[in-house]
C-alpha positions as CSV (number, residue, x, y, z in Angstrom):
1,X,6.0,-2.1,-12.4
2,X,3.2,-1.7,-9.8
3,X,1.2,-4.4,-8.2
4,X,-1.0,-4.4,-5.7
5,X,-0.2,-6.9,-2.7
6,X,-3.8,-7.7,-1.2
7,X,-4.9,-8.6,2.2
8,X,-4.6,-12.4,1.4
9,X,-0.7,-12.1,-0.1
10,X,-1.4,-12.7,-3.5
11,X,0.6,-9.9,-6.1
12,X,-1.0,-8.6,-8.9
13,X,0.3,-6.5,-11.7
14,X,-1.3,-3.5,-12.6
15,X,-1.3,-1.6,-15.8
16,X,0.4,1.7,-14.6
17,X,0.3,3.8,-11.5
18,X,-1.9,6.6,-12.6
19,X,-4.1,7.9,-9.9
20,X,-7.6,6.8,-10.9
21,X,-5.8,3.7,-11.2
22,X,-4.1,3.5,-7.4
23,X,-7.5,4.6,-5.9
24,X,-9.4,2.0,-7.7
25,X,-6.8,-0.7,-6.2
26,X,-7.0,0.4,-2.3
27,X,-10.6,1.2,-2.6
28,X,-10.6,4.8,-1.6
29,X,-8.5,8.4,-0.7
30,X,-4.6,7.1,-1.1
31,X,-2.1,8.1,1.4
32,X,1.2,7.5,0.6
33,X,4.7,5.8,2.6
34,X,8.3,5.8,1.2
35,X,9.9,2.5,2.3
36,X,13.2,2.0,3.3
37,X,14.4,0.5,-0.3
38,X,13.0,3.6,-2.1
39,X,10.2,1.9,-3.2
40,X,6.4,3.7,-2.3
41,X,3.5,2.2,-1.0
42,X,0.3,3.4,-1.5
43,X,-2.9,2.8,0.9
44,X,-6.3,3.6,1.5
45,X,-5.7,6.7,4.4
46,X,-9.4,5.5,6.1
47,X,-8.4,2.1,5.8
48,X,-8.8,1.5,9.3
49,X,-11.5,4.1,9.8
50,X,-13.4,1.5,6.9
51,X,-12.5,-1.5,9.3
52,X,-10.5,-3.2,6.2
53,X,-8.3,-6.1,7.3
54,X,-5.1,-6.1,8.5
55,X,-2.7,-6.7,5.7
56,X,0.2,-8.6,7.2
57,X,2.7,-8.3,4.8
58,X,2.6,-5.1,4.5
59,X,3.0,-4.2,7.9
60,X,6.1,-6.3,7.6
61,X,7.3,-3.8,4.8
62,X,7.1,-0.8,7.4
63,X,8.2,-1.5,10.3
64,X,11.8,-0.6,9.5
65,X,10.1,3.0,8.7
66,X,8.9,3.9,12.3
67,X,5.7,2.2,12.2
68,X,4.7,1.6,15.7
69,X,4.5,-1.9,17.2
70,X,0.8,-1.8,17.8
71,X,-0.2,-0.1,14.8
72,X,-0.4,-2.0,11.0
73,X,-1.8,-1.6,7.5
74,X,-5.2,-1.8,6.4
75,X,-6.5,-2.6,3.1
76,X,-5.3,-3.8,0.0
77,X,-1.8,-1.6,-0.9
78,X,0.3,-1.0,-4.1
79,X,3.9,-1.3,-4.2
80,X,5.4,0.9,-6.8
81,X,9.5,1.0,-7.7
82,X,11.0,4.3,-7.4
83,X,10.2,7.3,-9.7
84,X,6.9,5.4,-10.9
85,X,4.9,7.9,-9.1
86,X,4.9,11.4,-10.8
């Protein structure tokens, strides 16, 4: 099931994955990363253009995907298993 991993670390579940639903949880336009255990995370794509905060445990999820050193994820995210997104 999806949850959305906020800024502070916390997990919570959310009742599907549904688009209105994603946007509502990373506040904005999603952009969208496979990570390397098939799951997806989903993001706000101005989340840095929007000054959110740093989210450091999801930068720790991508970094084994090519993320550069310097760069990290804004923003609340969802973390969704695999096929959940249609």
């Amino acid at each position: 099931m999806a949850y959305l991993l906020a800024i502070d670390g916390s997990k919570t579940k959310l009742p599907d994955a549904e688009l209105k639903t994603l946007q509502t949880a990373v506040g904005g336009h999603i952009e969208v990363l496979t990570l390397s255990d098939g799951r997806t995370m989903v993001l706000n794509e101005e989340g840095k253009i929007n000054n959110l905060p740093w989210n450091d445990k999801a930068t720790a999820m991508t970094r084994d995907i090519g993320l550069a050193e310097d760069d990290y994820i804004a923003g609340n995210v969802v973390i969704c298993e695999p096929g959940e997104l249609k």
